[in-house]
N, C-alpha and C positions, 0 to 999 in steps of 0.2 A: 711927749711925756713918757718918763722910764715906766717899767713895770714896779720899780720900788716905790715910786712918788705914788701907785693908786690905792686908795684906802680899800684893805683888806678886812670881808667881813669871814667869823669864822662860825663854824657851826657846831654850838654851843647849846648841851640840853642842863639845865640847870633841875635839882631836884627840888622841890620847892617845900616836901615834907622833909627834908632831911634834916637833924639837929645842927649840919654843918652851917654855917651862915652864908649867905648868898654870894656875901663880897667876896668871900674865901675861895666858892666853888669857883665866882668867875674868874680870879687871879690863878689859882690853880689851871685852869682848861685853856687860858692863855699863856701862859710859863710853859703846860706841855705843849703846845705848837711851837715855842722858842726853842727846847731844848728839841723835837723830834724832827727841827729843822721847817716846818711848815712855813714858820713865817722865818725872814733871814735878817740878816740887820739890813738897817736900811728901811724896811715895811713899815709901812704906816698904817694906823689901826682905824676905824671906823671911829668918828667923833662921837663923843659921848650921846648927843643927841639921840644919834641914828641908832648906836646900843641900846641905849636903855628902852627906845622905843620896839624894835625887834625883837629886846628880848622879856620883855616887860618888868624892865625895873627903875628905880627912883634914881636919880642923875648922883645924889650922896654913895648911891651903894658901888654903880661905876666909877663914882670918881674916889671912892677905896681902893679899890681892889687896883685899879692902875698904879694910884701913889704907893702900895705895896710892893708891885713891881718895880717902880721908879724907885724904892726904896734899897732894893738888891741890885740894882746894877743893870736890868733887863732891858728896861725902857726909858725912852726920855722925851721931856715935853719941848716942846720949840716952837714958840711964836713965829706964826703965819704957816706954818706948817702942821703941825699938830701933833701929835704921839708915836713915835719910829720906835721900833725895835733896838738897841746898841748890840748885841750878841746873843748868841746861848753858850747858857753856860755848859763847862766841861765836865762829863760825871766821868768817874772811875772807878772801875770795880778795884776792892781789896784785894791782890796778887801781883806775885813778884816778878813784875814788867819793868821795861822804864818806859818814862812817861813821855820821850820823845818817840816810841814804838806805839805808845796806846794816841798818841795826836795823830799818825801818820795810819792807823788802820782807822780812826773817826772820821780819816779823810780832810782832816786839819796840815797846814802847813806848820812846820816846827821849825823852827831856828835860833841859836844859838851864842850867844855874846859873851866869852871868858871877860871874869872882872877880875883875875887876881888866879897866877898859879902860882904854887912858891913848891921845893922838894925843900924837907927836912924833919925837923925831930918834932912830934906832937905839943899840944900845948896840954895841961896839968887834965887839963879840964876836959880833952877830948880823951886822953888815955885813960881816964877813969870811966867816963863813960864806954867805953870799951872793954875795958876792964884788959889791963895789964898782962895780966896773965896768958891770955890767949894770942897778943901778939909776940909773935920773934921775930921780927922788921923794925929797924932802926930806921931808917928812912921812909919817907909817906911823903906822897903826894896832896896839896890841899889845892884844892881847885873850888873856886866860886864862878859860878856861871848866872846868865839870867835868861830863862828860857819863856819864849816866845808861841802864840801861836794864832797862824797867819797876820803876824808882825804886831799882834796885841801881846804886850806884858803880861806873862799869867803865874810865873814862878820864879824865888831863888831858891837856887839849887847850891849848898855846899856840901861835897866830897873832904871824905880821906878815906883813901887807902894806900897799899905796900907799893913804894918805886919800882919794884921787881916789875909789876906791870907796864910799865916804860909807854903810859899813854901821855902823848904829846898836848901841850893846848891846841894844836893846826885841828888833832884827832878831835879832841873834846866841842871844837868848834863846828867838826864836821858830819857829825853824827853823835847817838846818845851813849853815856857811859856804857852802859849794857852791852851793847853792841859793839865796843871797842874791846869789851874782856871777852867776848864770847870769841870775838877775832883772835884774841890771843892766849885761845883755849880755856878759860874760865869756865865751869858747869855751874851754874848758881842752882842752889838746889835748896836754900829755906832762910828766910828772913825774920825777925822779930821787930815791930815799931808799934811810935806809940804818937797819938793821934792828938794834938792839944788846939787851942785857938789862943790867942792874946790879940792888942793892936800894935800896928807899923810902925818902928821909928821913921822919924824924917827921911832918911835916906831909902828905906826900906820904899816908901810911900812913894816918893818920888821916883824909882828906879822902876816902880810898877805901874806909875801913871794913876794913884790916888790922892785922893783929897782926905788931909788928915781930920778927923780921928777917923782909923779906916783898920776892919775887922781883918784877919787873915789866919789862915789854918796853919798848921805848923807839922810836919813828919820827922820824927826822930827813926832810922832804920839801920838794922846791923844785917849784915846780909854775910851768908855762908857760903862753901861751897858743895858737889858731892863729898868732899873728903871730911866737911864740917870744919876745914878751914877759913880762920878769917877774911872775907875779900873786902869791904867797904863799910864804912861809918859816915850815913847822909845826915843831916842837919837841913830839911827843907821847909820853905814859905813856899803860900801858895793865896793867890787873891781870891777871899771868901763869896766875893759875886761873881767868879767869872768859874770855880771849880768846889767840886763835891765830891765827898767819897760814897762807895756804894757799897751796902754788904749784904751778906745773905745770910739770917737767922735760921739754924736745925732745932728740934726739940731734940 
């Protein structure tokens, strides 16, 4: 028997005066063992039974707080088997990385699949989101990629920016944009995006490995250089159970 096939019990203090609801604290305390890596996919959780009894509660309140998880993408139920982990999901802090450097310092494998590179003139709709003004480049590179990690679907990624940068699709396939412009002297030095959600078209769903109707975040980013020169205009999807963004409020 694997170590992933034995049911994992986790130790879990539940506050029992808290106005929070029990089901909530327990989905909560198990979602952080997913994402803090504790348990990995694959684990299987202690059956309801053996929870509720350990932790003294009523088999409705466990069997919330799971289907809440089963509800985001976390866990999944399986006949004769029982409750496995499917992943943790990917947080990200708010700054201007790429997201193939932020999988590879989480210790995630990244990988890479160009769906479509074309060089030429903008369409109406991306030049205005840009705003006209700021580019003098006639030629742009568009690149759609769908980026991966450790071979689970987790983003599409569409670019444009200035041909001047003369990254290849071999380049784009082989590592992350970021890292090709920094190769080719780029200093990115301030970005502005903006953070939306909608759900997947068909194609969108299917390229990610969802079942329609299926949630997904959306980044729109313009990205500068030292000089405050234009370098990039993203247009990114991103699967809303498998990835999160992270910030940090100042007073």
């Amino acid at each position: 028997m694997t170590e992933a096939s034995v049911a994992r019990e986790l130790d879990i203090t539940l506050e029992r005066n808290s106005p929070v609801p029990l089901y909530y604290q327990l989905a909560q305390s198990i979602e952080e063992a997913i994402n803090s890596g504790q348990l990995a996919a694959g684990d299987r959780l202690e059956n309801e039974v053996s929870m509720t009894r350990r932790l003294g509660l009523s088999r409705p309140t466990a069997r919330q707080a799971i289907q809440e998880l089963v509800k985001k993408g976390l866990l999944v139920r399986k006949r004769g088997v029982g409750t496995q982990v499917v992943h943790s999901q990917f947080s990200r802090e708010e700054r201007l990385t790429s997201l193939y450097d932020d999988l590879s310092q989480a210790g995630r494998v990244p990988t890479t699949r160009v769906l479509d590179y074309q060089v030429g003139t903008l369409a109406d709709d991306v030049r205005s989101a840009i705003d006209a003004a700021e580019v003098t480049s006639t030629d742009f590179i568009t690149v759609r990629r769908l980026r991966m990690a450790d071979d689970t679907p987790l983003a599409i990624l569409c670019n444009y920016l200035p041909a001047r940068y003369d990254l290849s699709r071999d380049d784009l396939e082989a590592k992350g944009l970021y890292a090709g412009l920094r190769a080719a002297g780029v200093n990115l030095k301030i970005a502005h995006q903006r953070i939306g959600a909608r759900l997947m078209t068909a194609e969108e769903a299917e390229l990610l490995a969802e079942e329609t109707p299926a949630a997904c975040l959306t980044v729109e980013r313009i990205a500068y250089d030292d000089t405050g020169q234009f370098v990039e205009y993203g247009r990114h999807l991103y699967r809303a159970t498998h990835y999160s963004v992270q910030s940090s409020l100042v007073v």
